[in-house]
C-alpha positions as CSV (number, residue, x, y, z in Angstrom):
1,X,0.0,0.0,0.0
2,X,2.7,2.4,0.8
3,X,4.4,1.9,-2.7
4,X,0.9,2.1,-4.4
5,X,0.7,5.3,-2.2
6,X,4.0,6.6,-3.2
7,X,3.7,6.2,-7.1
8,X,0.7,7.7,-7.4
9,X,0.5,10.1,-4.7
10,X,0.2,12.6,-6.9
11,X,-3.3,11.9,-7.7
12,X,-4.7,11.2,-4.7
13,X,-5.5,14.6,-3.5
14,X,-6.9,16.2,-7.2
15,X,-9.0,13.0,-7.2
16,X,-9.9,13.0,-3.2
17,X,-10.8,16.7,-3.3
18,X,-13.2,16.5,-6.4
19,X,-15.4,13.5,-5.0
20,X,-14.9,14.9,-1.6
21,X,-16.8,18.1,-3.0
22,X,-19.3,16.9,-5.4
23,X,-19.8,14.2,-2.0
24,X,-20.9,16.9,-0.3
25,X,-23.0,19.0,-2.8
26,X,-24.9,16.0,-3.2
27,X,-25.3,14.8,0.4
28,X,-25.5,17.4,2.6
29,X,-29.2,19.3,1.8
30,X,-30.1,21.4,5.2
31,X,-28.0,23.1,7.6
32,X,-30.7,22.1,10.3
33,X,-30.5,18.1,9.7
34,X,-29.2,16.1,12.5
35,X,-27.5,13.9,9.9
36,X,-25.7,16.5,8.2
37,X,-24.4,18.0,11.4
38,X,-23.1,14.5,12.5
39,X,-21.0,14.1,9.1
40,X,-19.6,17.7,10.5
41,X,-19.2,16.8,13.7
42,X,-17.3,13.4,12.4
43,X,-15.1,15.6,10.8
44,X,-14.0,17.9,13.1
45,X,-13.4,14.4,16.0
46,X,-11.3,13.0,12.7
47,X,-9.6,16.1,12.2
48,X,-8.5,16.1,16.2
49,X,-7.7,12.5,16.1
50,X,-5.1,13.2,13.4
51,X,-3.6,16.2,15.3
52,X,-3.2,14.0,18.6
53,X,-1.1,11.2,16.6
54,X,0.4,13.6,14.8
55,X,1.5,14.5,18.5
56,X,2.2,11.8,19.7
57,X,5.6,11.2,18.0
58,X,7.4,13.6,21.0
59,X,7.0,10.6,23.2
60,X,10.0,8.3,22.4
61,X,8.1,4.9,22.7
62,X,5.4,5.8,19.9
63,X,7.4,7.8,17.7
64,X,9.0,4.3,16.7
65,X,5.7,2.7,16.0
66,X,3.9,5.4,15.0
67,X,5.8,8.2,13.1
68,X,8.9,5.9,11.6
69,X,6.3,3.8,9.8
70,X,3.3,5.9,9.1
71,X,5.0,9.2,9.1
72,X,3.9,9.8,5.4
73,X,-0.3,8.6,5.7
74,X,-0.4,10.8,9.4
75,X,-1.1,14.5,7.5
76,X,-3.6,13.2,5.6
77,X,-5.9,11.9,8.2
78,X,-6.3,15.7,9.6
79,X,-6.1,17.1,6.1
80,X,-8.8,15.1,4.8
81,X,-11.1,16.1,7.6
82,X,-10.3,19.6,7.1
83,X,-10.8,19.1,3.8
84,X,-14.7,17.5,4.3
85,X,-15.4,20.3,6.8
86,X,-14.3,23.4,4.1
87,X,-15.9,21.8,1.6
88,X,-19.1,21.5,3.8
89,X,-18.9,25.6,4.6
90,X,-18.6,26.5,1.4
91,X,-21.8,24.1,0.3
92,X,-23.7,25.7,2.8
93,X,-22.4,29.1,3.2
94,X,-22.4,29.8,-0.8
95,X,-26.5,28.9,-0.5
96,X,-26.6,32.0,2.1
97,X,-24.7,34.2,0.1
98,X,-25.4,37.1,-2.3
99,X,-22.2,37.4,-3.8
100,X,-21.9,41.0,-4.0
101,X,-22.1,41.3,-1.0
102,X,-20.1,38.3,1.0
103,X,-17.5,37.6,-1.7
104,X,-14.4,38.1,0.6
105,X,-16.1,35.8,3.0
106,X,-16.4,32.9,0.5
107,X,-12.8,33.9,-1.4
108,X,-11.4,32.9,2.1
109,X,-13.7,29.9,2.2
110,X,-12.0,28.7,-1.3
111,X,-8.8,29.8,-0.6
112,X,-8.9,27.3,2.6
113,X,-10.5,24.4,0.4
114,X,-8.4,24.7,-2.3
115,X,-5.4,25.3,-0.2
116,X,-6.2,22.4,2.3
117,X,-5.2,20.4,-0.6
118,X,-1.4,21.7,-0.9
119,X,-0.6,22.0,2.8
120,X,-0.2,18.6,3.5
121,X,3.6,19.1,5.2
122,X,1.8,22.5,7.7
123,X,-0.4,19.6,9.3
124,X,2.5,18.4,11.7
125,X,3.2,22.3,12.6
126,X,1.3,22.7,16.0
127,X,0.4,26.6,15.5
128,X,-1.4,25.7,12.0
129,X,-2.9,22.3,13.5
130,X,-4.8,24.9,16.3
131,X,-5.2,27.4,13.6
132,X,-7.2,25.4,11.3
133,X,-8.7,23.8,14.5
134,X,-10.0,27.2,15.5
135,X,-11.3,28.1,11.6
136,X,-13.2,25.0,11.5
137,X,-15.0,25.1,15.3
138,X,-16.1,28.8,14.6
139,X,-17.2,28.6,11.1
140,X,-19.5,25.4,12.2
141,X,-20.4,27.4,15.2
142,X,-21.8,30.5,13.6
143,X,-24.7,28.4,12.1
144,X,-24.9,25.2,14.8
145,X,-25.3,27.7,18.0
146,X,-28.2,29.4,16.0
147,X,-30.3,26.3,15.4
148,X,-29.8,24.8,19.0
149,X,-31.0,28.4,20.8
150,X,-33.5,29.2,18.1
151,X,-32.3,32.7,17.3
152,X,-30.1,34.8,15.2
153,X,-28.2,38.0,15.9
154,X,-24.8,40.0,17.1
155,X,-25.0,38.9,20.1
156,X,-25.7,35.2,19.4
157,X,-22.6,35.4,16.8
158,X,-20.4,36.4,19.9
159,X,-21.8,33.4,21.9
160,X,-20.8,31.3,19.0
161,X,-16.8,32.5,18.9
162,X,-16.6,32.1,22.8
163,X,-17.9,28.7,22.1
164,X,-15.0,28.4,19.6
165,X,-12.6,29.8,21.9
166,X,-13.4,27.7,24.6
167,X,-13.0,24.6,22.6
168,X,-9.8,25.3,21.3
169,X,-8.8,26.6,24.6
170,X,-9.3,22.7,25.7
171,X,-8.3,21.1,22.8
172,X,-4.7,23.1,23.2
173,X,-4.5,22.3,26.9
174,X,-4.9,18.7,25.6
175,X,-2.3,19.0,23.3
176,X,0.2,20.4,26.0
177,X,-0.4,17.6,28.0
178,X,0.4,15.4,25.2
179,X,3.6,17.0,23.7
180,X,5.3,20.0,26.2
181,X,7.9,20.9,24.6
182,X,6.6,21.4,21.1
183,X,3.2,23.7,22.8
184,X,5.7,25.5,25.4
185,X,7.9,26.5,22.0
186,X,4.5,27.2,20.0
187,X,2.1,29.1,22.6
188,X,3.2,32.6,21.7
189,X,2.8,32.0,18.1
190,X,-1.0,29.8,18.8
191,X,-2.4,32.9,20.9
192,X,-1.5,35.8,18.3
193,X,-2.8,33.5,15.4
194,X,-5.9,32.9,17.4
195,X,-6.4,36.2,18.3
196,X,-5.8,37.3,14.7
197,X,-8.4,35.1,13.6
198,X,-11.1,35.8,16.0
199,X,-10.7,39.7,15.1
200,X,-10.7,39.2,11.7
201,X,-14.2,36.8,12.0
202,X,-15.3,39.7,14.2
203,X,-14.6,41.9,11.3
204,X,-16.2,40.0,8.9
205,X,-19.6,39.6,10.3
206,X,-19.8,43.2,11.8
207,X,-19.0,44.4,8.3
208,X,-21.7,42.1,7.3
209,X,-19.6,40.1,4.8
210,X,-20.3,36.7,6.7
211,X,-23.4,35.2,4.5
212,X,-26.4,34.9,7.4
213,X,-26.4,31.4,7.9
214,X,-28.4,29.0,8.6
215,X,-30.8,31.7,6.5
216,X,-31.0,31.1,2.6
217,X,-32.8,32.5,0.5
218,X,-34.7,30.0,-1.7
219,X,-36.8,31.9,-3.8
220,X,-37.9,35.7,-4.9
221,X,-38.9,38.0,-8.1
222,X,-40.2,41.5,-8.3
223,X,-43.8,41.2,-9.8
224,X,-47.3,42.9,-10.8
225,X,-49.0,40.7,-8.4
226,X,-48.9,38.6,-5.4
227,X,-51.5,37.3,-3.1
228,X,-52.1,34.2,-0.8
229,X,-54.6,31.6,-1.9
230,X,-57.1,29.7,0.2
231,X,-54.9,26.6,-0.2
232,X,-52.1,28.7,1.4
233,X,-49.7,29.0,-2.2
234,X,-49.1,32.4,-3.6
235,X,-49.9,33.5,-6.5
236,X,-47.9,35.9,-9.0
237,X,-48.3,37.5,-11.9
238,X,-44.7,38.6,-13.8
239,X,-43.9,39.6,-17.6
240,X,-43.1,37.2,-19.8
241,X,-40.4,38.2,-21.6
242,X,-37.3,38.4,-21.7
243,X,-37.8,35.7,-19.2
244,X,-34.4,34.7,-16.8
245,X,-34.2,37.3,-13.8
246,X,-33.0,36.8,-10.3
247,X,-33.9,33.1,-9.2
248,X,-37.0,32.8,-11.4
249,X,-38.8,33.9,-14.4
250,X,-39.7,37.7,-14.0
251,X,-38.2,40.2,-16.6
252,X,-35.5,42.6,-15.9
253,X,-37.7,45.4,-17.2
254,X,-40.6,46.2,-14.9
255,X,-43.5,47.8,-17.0
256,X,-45.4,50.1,-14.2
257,X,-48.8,51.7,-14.3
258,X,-48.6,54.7,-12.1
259,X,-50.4,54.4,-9.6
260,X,-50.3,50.3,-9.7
261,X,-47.9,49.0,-6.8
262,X,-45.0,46.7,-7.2
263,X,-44.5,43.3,-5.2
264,X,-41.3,42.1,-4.3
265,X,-41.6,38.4,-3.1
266,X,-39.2,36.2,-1.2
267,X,-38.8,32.6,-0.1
268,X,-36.6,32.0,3.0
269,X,-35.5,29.2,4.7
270,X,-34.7,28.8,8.3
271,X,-34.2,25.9,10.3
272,X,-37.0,24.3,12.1
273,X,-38.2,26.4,15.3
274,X,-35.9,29.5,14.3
275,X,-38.7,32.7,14.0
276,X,-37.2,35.6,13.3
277,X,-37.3,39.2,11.0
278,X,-36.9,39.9,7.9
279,X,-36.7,43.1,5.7
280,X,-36.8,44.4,2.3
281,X,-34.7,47.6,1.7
282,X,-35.9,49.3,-1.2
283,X,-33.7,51.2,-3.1
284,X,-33.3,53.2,-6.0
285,X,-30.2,54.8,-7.9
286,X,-29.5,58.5,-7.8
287,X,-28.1,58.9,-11.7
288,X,-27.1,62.7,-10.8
289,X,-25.2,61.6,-7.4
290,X,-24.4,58.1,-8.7
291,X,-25.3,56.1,-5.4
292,X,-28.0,53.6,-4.3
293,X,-31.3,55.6,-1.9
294,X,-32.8,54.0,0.6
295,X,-36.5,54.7,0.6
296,X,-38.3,51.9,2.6
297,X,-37.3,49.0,5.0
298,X,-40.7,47.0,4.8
299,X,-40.4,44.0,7.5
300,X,-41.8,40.6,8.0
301,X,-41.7,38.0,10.4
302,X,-40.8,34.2,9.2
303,X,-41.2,31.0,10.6
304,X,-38.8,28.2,9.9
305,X,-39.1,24.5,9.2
306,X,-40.5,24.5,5.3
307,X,-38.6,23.1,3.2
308,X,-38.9,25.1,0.1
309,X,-38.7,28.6,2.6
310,X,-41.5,30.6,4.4
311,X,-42.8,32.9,2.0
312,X,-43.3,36.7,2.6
313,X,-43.8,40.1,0.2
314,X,-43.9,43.6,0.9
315,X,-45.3,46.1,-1.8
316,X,-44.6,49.5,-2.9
317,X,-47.1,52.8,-4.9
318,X,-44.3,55.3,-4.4
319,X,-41.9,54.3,-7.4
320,X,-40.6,56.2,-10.5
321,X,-38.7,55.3,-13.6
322,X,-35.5,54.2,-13.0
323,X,-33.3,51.6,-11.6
324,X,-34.1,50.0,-8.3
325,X,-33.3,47.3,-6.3
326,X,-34.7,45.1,-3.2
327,X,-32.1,43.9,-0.6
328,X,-33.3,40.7,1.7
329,X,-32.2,41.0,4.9
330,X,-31.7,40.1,8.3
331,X,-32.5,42.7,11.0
332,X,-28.6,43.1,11.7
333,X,-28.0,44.0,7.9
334,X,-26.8,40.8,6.5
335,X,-28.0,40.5,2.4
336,X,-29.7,37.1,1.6
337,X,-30.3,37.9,-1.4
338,X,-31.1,41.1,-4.4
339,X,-33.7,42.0,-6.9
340,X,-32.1,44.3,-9.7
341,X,-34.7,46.1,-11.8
342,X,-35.6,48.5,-14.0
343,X,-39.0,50.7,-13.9
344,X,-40.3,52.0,-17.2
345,X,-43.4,54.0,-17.2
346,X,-46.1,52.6,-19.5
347,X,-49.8,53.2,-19.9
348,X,-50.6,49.5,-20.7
349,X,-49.7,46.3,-18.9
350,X,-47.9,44.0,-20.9
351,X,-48.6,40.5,-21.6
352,X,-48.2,38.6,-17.8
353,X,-48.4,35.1,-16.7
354,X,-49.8,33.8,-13.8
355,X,-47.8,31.1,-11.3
356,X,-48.6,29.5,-7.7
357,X,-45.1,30.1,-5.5
């Protein structure tokens, strides 16, 4: 096995990483699921039990059993749980994201699963083995700590990094029990990287560039109509052409009657038992000061637990021609999701099609 390993080594993480991510795409469906939380959770024990052997060659009596004859297969136990674990952030926080807005956030998430592939030599290096420790427990806690207390918000995002630092406080206690020397050499280095990282996550969400998970936004349009039927679907009514706009069918060119209202419609998803707020900013762009207006933050409360999102809209009369938008988001800030439009005045309603939601 270790010659097979050694002549094709090569391949083994291209190959690894690819089924590893399209694994995950396919498997892992809602942030919420006790399954899916157990694969992560897997991970992250996998990913601890590769940093304790990795460890465990400062004692003399297992660094002949251990490290002399396993000393190449050791990094890849911790690297391919790391590896499971970014790919599972990126699955779930990409489905959170607008990307103009949390692009840095998941350029760092990409960076680390791409990376994760090359760094295979850092994972015997104890101030990277917490590092990545840390990374991992805080990004998983930002969404877990959420579902289990039912509630989103600043102040539940700072429960969830001391979480993170309290877990990695332990897990590098446990590691200076099991290898001194190398943690007395390391522990200036592990608390300014720590540090660094929990500033920089602090930075990150407060700028609101962390995508607000475990929210996603599942559906939404800006339409002519929208109204709840007696079965409890909603009904719209968009143009139909040119179709392709947003996450469904309604036209990028929104024909308005004045004195008609536009509907902007949304479909959000939030784990089972999690109520919370949230709004859509309606803006539209100055042309003489070039810069986006805010004219109305329309709120509504959802309910989590559907599958396919609780459904919500919010209506505006007072519009004019030009180019608007309609920013879902949380109560803190955080984007789920935008409608780009364009309103052009017209005295006849185009041809429109009618669809349940």
């Amino acid at each position: 096995m270790k010659k097979f390993y050694e002549k094709y080594e090569k391949y083994f993480s291209p190959i690894a990483f690819l089924a590893g991510f399209t694994w995950d795409n396919l498997t892992l469906t809602r942030v919420d699921l006790w399954v899916d939380n157990l694969i992560m959770i897997g991970y992250i024990f996998i990913a601890s039990g590769g940093i304790f052997i990795a460890n465990l060659t400062e004692r003399p009596r297992y660094r002949d059993r251990i490290f002399e004859k396993y000393s190449e297969f050791i990094p890849l136990i911790s690297q391919f749980a790391f590896g499971g674990l970014f790919s599972a952030f990126f699955v779930f926080y990409s489905r959170s994201a607008d990307i103009t807005q949390s692009w840095p956030f998941l350029i760092t998430l990409t960076v680390f699963l791409i990376g994760n592939e090359f760094l295979r030599k850092h994972y015997m290096r104890l101030i990277f083995q917490i590092s990545v420790f840390f990374i991992v427990t805080f990004s998983y806690s930002i969404f877990a700590v959420p579902i289990l207390v039912k509630k989103i918000g600043p102040e539940i995002f700072i429960l969830s990094g001391i979480i993170s630092l309290f877990l990695t406080a332990i897990f590098t206690i446990a590691l200076e029990l099991l290898a001194p020397a190398r943690s007395e050499q390391s522990r200036g280095g592990v608390i300014l990287s720590i540090s660094a990282i929990y500033v920089i996550f602090n930075i990150l969400y407060f700028s609101n560039l962390i995508p607000p998970i475990p929210l996603s936004l599942k559906d939404g349009g800006i339409f002519h109509f929208v109204a709840r039927d007696p079965s409890g679907e909603y009904l719209v009514e968009y143009e139909l052409n040119p179709p392709g706009f947003f996450l469904i069918k309604p036209s990028v060119d929104f024909h308005w009657i004045p004195g008609k209202p536009v509907y902007a419609f949304s479909s959000i998803f939030a784990p089972t038992k999690l109520d919370t707020t949230i709004f859509h900013r309606w803006s539209y762009f100055d042309e003489q000061n070039k810069k986006w207006i805010t004219t109305d933050r329309l709120r509504f409360a959802i309910y989590g637990g559907r599958d396919g999102g609780y459904r919500g809209f919010t209506l505006k009369y007072a519009v004019h021609e030009g180019r608007w938008r309609v920013d879902v988001e949380t109560a803190s800030g955080q984007i789920l999701g935008r409608m780009k439009f364009t309103i052009i005045r017209s005295d006849n309603l185009p041809q429109t099609q009618n669809e349940l939601r």
